[in-house]
C-alpha positions in Angstrom: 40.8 70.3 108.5 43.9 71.1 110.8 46.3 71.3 106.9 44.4 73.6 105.6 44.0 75.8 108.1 47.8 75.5 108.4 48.4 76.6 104.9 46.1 79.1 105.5 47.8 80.4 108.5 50.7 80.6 106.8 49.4 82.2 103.9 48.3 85.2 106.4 51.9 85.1 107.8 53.6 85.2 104.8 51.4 88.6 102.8 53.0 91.6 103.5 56.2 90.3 105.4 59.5 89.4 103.6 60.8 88.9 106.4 58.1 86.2 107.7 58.8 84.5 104.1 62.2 83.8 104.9 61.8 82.8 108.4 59.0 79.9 107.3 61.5 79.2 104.2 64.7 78.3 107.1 61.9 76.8 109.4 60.4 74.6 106.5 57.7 75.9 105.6 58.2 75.1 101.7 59.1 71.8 102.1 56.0 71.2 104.5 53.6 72.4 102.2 54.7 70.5 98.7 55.0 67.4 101.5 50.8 68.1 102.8 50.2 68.6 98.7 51.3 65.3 98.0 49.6 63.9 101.4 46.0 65.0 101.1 46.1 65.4 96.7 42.2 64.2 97.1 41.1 67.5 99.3 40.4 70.8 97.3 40.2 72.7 99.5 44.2 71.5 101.2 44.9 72.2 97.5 43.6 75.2 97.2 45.0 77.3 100.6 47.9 75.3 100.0 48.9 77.0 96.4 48.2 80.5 98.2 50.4 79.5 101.1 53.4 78.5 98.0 52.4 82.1 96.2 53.0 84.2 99.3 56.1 82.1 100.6 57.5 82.5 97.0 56.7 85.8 96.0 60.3 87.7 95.7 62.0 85.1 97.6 64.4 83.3 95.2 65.4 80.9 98.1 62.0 79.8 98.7 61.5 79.6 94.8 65.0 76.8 95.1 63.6 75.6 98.3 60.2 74.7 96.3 61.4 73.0 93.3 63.7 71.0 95.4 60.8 69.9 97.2 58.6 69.1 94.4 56.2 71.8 94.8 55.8 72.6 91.0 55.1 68.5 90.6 52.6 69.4 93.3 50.8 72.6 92.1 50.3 70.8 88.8 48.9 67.4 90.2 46.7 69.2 91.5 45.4 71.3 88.7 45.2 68.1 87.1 42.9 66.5 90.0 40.6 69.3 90.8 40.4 70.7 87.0 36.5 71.2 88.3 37.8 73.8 90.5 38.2 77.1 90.0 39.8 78.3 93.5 42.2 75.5 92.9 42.7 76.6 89.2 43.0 80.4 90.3 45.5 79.7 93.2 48.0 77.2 91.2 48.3 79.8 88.7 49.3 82.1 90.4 51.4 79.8 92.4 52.9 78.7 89.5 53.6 82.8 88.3 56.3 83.0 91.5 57.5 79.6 90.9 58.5 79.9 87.4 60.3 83.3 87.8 63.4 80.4 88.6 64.7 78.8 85.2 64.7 75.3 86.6 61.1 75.7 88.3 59.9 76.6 84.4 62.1 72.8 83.4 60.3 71.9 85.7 56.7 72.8 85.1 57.2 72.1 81.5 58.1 68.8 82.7 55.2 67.8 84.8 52.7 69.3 82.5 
């Protein structure tokens, strides 16, 4: 569907480009992401592309790790570990979501937290 290829999209945008990460952190990017987690929690493969986009848009960005927990995305990332445990690709890309989200202290709270 159209929010998965979104996160996907902005997974590509986000790979090699620091400077893409911060403009779709200030745009909202982050926030939209955790918001489409929450939105289509029954749908994989939303899940899945949707962790990448948060790994990419997080990796050695300390405002998109803030921007993140703020918006729930660690609460996210593990709902939906929990819902598609069946999943590896989902498994996979929360991890390493989950890596970059945790580098910020309250991010780990906040995992801890939400199991």
């Amino acid at each position: 569907g159209v929010q998965e290829a979104a996160c996907r999209a902005l997974r590509n945008l986000t790979t090699n480009g620091a400077e893409n990460r911060t403009r779709a952190g200030t745009a909202g990017a982050v926030e939209t992401v955790a918001v489409t987690m929450r939105a289509h929690a029954g749908s994989a493969g939303v899940q899945e592309a949707a962790c990448r986009a948060l790994r990419n848009l997080t990796h050695n960005d300390a405002e998109n790790r803030t921007r993140a927990g703020t918006a729930g995305a660690v609460e996210a990332v593990a709902a939906a570990m929990r819902a598609h445990a069946g999943s590896a690709g989902v498994q996979e890309a929360a991890c390493r979501a989950l890596m970059n989200l945790s580098v910020n202290d309250e991010n780990k709270t906040r995992a801890g937290a939400a199991g």
